[in-house]
PDB file of N, CA, C and O in Angstrom:
ATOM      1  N   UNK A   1     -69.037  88.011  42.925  1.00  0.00           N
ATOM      2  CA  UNK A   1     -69.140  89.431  43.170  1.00  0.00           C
ATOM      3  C   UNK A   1     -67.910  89.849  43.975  1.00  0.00           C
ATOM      4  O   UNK A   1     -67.801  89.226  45.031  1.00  0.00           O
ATOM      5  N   UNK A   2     -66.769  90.933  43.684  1.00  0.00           N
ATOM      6  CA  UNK A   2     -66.244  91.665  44.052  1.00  0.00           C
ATOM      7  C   UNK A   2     -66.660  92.113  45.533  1.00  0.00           C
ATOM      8  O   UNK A   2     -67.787  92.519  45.815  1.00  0.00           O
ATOM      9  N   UNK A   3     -65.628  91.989  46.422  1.00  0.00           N
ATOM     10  CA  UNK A   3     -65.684  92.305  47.861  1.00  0.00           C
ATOM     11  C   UNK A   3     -65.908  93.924  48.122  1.00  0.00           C
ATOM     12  O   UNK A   3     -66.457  94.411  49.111  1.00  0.00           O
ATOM     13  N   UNK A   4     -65.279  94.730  46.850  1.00  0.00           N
ATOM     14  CA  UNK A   4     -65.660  96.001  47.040  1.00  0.00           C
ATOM     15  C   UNK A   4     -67.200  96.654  46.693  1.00  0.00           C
ATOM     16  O   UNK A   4     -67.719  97.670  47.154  1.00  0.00           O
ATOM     17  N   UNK A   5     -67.776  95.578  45.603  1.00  0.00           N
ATOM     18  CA  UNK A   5     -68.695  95.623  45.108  1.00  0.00           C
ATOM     19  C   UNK A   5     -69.949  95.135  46.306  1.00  0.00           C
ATOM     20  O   UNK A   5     -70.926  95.797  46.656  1.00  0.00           O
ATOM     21  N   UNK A   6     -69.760  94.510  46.517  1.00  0.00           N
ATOM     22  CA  UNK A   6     -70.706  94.085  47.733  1.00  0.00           C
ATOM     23  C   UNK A   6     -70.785  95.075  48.643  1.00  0.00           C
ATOM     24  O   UNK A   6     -71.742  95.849  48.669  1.00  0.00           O
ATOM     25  N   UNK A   7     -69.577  95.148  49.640  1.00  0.00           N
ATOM     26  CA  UNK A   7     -70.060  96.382  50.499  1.00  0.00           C
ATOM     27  C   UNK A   7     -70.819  97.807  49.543  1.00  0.00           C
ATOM     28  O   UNK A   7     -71.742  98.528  49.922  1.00  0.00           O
ATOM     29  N   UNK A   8     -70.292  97.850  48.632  1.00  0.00           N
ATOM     30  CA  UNK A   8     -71.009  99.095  47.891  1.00  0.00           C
ATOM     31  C   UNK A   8     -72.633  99.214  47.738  1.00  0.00           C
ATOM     32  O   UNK A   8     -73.329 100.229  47.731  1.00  0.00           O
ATOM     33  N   UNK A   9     -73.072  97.582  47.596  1.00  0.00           N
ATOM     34  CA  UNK A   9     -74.477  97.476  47.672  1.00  0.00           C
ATOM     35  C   UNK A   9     -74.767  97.372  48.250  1.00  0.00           C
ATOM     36  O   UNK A   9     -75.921  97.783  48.125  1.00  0.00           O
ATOM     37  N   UNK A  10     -74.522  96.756  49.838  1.00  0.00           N
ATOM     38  CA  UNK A  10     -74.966  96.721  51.166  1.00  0.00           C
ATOM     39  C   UNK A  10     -74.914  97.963  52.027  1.00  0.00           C
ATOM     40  O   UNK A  10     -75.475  98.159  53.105  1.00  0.00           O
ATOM     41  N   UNK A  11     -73.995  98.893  51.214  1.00  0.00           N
ATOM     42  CA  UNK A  11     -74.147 100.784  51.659  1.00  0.00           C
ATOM     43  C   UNK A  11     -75.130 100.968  51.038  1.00  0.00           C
ATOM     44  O   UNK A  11     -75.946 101.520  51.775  1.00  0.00           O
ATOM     45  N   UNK A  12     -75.580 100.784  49.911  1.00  0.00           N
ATOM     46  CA  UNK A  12     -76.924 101.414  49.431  1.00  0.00           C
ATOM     47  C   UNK A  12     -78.379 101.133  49.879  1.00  0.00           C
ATOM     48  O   UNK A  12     -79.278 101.935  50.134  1.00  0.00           O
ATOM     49  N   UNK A  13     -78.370  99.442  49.914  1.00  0.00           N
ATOM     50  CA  UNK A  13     -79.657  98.768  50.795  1.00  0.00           C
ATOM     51  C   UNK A  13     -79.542  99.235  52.037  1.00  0.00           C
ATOM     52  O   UNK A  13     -80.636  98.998  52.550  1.00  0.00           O
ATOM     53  N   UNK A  14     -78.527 100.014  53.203  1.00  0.00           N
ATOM     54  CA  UNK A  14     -78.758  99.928  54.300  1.00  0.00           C
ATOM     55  C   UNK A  14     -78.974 101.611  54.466  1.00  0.00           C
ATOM     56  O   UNK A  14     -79.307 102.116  55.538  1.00  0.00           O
ATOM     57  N   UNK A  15     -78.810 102.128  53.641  1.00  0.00           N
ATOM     58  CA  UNK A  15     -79.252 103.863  53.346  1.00  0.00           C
ATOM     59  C   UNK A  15     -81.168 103.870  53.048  1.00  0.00           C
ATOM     60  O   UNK A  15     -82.065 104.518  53.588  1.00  0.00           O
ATOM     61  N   UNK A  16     -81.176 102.854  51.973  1.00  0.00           N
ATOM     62  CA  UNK A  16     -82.180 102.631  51.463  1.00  0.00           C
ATOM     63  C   UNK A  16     -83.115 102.062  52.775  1.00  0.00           C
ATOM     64  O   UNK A  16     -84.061 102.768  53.125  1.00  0.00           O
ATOM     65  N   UNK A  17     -82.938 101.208  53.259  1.00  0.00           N
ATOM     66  CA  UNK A  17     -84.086 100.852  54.831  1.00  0.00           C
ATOM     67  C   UNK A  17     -83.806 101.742  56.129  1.00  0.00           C
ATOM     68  O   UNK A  17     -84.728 101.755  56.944  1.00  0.00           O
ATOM     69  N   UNK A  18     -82.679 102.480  56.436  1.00  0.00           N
ATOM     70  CA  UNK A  18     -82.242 103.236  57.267  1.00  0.00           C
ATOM     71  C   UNK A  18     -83.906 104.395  56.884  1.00  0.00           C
ATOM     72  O   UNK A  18     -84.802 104.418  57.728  1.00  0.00           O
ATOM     73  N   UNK A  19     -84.000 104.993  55.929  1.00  0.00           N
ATOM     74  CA  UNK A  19     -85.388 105.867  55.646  1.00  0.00           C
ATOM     75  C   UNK A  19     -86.313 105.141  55.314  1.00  0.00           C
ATOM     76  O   UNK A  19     -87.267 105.576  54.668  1.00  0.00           O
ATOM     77  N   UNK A  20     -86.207 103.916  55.687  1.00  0.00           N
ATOM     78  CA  UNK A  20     -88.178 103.173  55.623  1.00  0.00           C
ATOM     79  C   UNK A  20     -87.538 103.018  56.930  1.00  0.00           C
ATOM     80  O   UNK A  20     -86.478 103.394  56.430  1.00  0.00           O
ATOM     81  N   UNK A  21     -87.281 102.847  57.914  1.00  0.00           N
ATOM     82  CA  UNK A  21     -87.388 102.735  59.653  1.00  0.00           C
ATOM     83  C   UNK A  21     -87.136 103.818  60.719  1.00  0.00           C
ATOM     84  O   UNK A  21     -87.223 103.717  61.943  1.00  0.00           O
ATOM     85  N   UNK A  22     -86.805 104.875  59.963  1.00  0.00           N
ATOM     86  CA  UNK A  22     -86.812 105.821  60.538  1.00  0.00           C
ATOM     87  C   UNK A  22     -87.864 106.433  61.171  1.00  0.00           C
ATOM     88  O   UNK A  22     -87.873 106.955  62.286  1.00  0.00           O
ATOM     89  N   UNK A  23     -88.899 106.308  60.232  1.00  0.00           N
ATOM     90  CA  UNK A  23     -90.336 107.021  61.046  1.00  0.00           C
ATOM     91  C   UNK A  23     -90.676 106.009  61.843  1.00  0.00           C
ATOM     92  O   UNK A  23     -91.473 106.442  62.676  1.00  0.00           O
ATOM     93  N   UNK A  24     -90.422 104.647  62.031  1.00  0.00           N
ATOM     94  CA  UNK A  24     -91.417 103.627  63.065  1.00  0.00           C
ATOM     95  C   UNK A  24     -91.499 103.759  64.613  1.00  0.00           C
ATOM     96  O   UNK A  24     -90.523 103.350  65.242  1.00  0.00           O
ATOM     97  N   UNK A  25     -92.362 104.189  65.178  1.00  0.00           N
ATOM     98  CA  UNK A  25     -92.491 104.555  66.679  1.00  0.00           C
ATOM     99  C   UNK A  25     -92.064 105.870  67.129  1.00  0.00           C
ATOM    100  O   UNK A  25     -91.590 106.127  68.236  1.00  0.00           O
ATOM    101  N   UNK A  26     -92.289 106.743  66.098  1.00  0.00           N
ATOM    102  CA  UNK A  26     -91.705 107.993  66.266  1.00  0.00           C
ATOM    103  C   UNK A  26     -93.353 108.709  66.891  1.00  0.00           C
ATOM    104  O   UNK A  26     -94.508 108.429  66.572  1.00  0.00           O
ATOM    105  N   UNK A  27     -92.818 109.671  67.843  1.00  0.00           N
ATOM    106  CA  UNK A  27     -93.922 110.718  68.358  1.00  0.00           C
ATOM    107  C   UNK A  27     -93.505 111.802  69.092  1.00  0.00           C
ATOM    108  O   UNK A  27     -92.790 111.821  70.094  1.00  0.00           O
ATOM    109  N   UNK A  28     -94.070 112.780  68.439  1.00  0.00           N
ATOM    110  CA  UNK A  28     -93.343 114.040  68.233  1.00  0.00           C
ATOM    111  C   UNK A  28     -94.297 114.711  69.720  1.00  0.00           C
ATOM    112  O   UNK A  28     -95.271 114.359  70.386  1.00  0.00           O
ATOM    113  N   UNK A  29     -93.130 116.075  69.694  1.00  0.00           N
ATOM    114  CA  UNK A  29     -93.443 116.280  71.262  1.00  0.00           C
ATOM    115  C   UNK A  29     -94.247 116.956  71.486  1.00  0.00           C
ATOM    116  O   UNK A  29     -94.280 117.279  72.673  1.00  0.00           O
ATOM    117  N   UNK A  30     -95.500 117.666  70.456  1.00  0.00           N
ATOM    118  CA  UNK A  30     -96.893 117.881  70.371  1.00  0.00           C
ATOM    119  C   UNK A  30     -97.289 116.447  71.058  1.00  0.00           C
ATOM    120  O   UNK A  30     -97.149 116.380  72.280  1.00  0.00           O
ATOM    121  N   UNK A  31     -97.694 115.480  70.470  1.00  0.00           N
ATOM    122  CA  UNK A  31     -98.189 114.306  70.587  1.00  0.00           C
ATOM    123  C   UNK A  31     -97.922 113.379  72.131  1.00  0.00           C
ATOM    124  O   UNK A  31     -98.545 112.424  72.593  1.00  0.00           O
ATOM    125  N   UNK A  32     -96.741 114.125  72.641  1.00  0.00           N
ATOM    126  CA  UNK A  32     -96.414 112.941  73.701  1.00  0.00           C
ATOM    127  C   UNK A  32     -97.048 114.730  74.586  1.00  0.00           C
ATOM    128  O   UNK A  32     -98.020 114.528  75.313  1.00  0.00           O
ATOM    129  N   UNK A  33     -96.784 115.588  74.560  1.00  0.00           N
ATOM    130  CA  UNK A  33     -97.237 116.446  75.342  1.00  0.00           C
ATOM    131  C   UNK A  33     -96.215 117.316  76.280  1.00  0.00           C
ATOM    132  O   UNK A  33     -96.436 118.238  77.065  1.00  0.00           O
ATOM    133  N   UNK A  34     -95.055 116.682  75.901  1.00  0.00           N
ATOM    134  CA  UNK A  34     -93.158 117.802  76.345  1.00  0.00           C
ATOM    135  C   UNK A  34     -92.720 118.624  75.438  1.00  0.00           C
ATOM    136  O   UNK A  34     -91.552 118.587  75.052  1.00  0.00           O
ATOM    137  N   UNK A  35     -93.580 119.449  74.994  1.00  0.00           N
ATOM    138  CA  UNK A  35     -92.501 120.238  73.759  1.00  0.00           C
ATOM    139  C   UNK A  35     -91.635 121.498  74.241  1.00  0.00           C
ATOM    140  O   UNK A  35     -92.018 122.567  74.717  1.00  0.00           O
ATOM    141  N   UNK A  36     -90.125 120.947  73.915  1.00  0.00           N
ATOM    142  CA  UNK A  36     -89.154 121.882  74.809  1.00  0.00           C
ATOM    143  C   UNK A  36     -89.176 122.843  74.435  1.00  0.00           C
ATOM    144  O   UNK A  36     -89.693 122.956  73.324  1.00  0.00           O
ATOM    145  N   UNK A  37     -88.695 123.988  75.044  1.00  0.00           N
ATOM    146  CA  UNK A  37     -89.114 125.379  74.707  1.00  0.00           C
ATOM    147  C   UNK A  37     -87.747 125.988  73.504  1.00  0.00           C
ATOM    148  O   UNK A  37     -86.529 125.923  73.665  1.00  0.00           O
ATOM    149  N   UNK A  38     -88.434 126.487  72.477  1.00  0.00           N
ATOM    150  CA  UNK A  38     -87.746 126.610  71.404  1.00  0.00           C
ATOM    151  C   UNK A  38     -87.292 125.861  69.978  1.00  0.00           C
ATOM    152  O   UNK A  38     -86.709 126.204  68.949  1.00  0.00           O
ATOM    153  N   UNK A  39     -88.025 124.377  70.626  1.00  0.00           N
ATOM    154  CA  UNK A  39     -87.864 123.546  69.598  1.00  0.00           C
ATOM    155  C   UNK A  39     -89.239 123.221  68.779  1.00  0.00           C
ATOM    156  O   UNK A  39     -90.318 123.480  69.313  1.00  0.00           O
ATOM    157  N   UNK A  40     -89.176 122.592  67.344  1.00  0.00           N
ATOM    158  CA  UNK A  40     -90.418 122.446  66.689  1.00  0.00           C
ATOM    159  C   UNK A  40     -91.265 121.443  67.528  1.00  0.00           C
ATOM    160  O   UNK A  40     -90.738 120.408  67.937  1.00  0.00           O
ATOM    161  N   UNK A  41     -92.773 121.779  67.830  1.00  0.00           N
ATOM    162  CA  UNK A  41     -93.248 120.664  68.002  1.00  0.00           C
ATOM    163  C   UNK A  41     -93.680 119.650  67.364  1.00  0.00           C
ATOM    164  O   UNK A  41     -94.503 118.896  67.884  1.00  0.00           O
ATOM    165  N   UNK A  42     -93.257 119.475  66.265  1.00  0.00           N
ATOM    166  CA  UNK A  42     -93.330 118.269  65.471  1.00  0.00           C
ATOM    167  C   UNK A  42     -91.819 117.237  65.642  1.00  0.00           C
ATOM    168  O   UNK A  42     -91.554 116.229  64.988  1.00  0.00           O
ATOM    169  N   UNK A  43     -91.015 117.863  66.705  1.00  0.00           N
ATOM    170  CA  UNK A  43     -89.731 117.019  66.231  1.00  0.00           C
ATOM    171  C   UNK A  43     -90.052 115.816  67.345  1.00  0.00           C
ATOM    172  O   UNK A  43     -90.864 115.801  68.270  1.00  0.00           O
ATOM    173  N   UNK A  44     -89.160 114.881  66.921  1.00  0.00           N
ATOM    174  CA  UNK A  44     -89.486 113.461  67.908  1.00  0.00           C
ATOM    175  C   UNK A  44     -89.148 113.673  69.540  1.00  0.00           C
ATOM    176  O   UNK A  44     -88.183 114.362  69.872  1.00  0.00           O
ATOM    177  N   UNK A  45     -89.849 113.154  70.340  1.00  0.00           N
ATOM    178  CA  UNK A  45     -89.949 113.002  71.475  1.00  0.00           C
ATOM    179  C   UNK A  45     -88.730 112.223  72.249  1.00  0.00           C
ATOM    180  O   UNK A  45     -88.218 112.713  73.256  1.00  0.00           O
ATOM    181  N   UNK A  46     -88.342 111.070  71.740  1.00  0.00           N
ATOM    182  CA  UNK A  46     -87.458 110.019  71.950  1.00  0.00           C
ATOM    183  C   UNK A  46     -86.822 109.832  70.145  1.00  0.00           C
ATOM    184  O   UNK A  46     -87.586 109.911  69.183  1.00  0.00           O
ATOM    185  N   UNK A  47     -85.952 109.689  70.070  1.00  0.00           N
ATOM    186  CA  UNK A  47     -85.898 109.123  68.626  1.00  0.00           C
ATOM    187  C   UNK A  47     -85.378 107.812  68.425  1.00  0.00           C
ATOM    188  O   UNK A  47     -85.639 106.984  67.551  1.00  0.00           O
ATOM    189  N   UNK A  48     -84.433 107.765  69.596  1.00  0.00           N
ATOM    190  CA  UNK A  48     -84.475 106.198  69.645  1.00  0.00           C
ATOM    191  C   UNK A  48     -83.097 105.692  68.367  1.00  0.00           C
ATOM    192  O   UNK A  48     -83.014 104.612  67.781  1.00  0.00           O
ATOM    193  N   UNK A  49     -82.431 106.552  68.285  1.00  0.00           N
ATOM    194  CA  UNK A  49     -81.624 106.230  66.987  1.00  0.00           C
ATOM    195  C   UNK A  49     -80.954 105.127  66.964  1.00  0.00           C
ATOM    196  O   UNK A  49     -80.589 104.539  65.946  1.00  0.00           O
ATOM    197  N   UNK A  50     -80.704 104.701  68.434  1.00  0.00           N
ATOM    198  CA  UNK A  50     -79.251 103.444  68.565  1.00  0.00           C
ATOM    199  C   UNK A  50     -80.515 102.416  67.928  1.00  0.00           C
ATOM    200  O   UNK A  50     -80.563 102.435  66.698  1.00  0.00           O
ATOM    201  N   UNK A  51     -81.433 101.617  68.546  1.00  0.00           N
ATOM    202  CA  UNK A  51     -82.729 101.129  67.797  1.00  0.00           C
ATOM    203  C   UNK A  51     -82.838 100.845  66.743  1.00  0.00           C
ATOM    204  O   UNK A  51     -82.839  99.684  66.333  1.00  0.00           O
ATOM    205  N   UNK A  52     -82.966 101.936  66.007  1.00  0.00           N
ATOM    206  CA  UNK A  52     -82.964 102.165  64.620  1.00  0.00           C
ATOM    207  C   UNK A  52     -81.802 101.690  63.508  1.00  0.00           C
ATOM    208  O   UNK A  52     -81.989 101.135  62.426  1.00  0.00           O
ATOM    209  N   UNK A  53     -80.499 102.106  64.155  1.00  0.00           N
ATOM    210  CA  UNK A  53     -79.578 101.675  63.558  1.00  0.00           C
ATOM    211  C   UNK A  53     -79.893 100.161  63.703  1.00  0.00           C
ATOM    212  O   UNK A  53     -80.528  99.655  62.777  1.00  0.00           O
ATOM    213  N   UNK A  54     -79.687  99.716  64.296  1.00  0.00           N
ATOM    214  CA  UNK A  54     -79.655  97.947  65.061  1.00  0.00           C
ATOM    215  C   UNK A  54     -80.625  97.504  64.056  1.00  0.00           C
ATOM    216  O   UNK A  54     -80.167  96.859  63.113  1.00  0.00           O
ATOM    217  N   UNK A  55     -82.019  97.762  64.093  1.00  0.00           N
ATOM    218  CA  UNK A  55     -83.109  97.463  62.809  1.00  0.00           C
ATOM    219  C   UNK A  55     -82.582  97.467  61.825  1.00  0.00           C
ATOM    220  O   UNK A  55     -82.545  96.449  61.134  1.00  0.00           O
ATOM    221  N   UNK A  56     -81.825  98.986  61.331  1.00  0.00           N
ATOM    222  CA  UNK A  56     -81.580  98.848  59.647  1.00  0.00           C
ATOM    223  C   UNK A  56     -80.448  97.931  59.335  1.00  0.00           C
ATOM    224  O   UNK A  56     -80.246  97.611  58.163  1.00  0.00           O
ATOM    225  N   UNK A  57     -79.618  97.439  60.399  1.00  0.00           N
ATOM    226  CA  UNK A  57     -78.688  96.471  59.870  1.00  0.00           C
ATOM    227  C   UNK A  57     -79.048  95.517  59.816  1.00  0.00           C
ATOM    228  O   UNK A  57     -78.587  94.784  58.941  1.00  0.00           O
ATOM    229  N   UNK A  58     -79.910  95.094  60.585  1.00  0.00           N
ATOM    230  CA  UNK A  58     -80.340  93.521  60.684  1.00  0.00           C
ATOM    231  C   UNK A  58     -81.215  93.430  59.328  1.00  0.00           C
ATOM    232  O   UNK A  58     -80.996  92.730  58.340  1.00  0.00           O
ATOM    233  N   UNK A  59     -81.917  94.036  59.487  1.00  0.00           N
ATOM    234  CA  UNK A  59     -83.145  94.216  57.927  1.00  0.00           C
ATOM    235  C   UNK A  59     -82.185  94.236  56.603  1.00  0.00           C
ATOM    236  O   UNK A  59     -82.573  93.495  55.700  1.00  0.00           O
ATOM    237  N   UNK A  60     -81.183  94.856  56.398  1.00  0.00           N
ATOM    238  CA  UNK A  60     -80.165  95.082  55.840  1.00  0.00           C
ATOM    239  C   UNK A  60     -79.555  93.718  55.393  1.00  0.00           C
ATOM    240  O   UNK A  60     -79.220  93.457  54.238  1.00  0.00           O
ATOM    241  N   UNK A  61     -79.479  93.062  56.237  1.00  0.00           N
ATOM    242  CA  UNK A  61     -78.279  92.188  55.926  1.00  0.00           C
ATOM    243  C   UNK A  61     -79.420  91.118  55.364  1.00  0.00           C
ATOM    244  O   UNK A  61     -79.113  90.733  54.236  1.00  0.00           O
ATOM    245  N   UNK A  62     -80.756  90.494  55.899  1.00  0.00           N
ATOM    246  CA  UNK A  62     -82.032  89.918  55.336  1.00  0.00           C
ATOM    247  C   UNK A  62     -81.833  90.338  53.774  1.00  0.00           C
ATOM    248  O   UNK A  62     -81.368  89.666  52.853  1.00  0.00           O
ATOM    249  N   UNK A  63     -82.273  91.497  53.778  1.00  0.00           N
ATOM    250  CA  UNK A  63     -82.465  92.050  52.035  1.00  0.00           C
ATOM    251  C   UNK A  63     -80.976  91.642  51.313  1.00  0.00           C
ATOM    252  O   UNK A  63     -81.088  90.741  50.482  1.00  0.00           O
ATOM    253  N   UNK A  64     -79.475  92.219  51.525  1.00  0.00           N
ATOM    254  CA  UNK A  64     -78.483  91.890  51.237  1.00  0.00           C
ATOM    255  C   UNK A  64     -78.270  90.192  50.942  1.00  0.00           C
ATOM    256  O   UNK A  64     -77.703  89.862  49.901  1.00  0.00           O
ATOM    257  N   UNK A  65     -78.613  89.444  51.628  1.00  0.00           N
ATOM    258  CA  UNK A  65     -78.202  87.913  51.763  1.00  0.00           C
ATOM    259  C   UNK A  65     -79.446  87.397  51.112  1.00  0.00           C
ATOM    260  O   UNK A  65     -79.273  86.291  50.600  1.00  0.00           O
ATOM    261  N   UNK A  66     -80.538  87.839  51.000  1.00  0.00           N
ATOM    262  CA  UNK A  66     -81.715  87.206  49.842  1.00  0.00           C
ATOM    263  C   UNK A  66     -81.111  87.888  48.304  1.00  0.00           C
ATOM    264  O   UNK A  66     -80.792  87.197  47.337  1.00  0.00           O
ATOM    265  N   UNK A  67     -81.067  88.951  48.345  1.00  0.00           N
ATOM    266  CA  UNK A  67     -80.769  89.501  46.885  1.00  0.00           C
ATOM    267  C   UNK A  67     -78.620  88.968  46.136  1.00  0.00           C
ATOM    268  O   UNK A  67     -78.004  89.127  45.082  1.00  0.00           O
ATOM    269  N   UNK A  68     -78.377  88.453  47.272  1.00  0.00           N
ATOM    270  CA  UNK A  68     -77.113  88.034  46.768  1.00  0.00           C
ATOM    271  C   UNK A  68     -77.272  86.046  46.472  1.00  0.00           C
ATOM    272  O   UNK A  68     -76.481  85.303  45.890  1.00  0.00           O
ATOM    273  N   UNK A  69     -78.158  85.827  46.921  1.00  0.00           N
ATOM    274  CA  UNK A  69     -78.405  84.272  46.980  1.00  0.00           C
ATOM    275  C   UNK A  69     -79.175  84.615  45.379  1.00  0.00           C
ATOM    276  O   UNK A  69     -78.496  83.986  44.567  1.00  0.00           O
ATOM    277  N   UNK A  70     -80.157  85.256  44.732  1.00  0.00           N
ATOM    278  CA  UNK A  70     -80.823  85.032  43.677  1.00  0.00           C
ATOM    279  C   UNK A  70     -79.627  85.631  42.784  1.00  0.00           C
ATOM    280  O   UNK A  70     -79.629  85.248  41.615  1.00  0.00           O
ATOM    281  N   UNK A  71     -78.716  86.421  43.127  1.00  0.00           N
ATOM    282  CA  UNK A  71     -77.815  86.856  42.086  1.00  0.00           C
ATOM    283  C   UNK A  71     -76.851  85.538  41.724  1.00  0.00           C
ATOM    284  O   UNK A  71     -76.773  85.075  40.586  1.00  0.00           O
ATOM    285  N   UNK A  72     -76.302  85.138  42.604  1.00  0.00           N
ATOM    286  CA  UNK A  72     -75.445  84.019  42.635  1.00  0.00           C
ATOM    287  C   UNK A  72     -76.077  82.842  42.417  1.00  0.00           C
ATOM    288  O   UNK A  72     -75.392  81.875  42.082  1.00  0.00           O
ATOM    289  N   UNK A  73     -77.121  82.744  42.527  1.00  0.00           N
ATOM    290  CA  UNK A  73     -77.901  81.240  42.253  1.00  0.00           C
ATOM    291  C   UNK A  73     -78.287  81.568  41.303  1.00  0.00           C
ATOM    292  O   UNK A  73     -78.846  80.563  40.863  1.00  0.00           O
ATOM    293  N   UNK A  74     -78.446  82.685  40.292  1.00  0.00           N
ATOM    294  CA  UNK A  74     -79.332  82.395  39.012  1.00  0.00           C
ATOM    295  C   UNK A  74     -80.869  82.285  39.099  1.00  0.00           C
ATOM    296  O   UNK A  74     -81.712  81.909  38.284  1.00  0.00           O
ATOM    297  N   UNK A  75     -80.951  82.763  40.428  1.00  0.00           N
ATOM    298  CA  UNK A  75     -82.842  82.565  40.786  1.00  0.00           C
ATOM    299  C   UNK A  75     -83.486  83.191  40.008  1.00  0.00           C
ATOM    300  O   UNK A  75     -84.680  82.933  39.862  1.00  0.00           O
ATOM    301  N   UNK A  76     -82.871  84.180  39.300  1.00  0.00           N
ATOM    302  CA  UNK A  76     -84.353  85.133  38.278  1.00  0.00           C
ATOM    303  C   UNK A  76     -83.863  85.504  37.559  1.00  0.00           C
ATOM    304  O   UNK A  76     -83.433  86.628  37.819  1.00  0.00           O
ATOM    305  N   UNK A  77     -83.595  85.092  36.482  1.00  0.00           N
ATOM    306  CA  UNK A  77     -82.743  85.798  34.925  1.00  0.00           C
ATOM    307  C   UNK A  77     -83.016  87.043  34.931  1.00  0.00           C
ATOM    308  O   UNK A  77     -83.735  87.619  35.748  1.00  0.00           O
ATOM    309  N   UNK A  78     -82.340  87.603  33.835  1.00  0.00           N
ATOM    310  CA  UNK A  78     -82.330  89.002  33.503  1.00  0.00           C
ATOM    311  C   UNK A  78     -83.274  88.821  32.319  1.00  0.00           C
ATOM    312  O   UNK A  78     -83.985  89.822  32.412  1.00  0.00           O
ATOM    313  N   UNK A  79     -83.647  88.215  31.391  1.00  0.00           N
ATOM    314  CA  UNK A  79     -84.807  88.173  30.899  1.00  0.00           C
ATOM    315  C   UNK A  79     -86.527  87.702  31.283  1.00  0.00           C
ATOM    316  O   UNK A  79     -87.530  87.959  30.618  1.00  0.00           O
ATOM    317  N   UNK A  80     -86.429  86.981  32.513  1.00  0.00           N
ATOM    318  CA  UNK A  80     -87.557  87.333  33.199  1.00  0.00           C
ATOM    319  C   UNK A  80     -88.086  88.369  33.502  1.00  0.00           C
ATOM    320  O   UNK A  80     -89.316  88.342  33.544  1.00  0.00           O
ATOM    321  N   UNK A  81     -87.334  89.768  33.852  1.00  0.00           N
ATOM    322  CA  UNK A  81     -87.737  90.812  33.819  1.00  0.00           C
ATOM    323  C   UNK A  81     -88.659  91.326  32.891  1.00  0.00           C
ATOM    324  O   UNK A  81     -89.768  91.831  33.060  1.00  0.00           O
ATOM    325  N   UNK A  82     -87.972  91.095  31.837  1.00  0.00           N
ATOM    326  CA  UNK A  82     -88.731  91.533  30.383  1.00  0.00           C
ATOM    327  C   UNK A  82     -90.073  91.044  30.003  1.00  0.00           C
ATOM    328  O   UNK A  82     -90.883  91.624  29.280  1.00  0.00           O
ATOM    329  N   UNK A  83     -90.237  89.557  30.762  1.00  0.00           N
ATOM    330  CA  UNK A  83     -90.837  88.537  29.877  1.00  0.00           C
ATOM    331  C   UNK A  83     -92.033  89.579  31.373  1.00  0.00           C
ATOM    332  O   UNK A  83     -93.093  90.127  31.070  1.00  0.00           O
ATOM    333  N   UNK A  84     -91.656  89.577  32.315  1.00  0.00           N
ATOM    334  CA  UNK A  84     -92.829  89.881  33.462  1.00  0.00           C
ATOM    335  C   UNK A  84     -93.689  91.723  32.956  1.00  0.00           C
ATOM    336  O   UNK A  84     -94.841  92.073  33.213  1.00  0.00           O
ATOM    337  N   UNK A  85     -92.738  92.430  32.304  1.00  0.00           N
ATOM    338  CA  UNK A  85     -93.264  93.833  32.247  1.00  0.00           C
ATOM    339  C   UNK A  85     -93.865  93.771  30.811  1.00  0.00           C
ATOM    340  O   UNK A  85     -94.251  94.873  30.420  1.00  0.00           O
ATOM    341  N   UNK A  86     -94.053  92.630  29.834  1.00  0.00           N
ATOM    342  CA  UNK A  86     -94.321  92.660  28.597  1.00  0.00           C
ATOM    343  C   UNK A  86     -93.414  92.695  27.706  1.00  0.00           C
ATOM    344  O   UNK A  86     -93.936  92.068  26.785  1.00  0.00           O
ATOM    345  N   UNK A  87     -92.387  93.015  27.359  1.00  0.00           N
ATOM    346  CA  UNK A  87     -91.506  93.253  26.792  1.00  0.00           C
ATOM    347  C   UNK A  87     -91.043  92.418  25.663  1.00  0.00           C
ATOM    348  O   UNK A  87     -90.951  92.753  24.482  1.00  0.00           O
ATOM    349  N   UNK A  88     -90.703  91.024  26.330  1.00  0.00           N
ATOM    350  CA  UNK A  88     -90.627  90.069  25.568  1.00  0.00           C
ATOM    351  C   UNK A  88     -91.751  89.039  25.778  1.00  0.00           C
ATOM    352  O   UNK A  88     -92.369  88.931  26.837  1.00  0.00           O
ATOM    353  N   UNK A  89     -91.972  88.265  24.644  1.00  0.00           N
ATOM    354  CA  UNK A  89     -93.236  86.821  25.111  1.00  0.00           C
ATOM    355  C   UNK A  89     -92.183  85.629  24.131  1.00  0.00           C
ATOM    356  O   UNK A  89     -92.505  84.444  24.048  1.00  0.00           O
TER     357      UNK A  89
END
């Protein structure tokens, strides 16, 4: 795999878990009971972003380095796919 190609997919997986970790431990300032004056009370209390980032890279690089080990090892053909959704028998 292409060095440009890689980072290109490791921008997409880390976009892609960056919005599955975004909501985790979030509580909005209805809920914690500070809601600043003028702002929604549904918006987060703490958001915690540095956190978050730190999670989605680490999670990131897990998903990245499993899905580049089955690409490069040949772990799951491209006709397993087929053979798993019906397609082919």
């Amino acid at each position: 795999m292409a060095l440009t190609t890689a980072f290109a997919i490791y921008f997409i997986v880390w976009w892609l878990v960056l919005f599955a970790v975004l909501p985790w431990g979030v509580r909005s300032q209805h809920e914690s009971g500070a809601v600043v004056p003028g702002s929604d009370p549904g918006a987060p209390n703490l958001p915690r972003v540095l956190r978050k980032l730190l999670w989605t890279t680490l999670i990131s690089l897990v998903v990245f380095a499993l899905g580049t080990l089955v690409y490069e090892y040949r772990l799951i053909a491209f006709d397993d796919f087929a053979t798993w959704i019906g397609i082919k028998s």
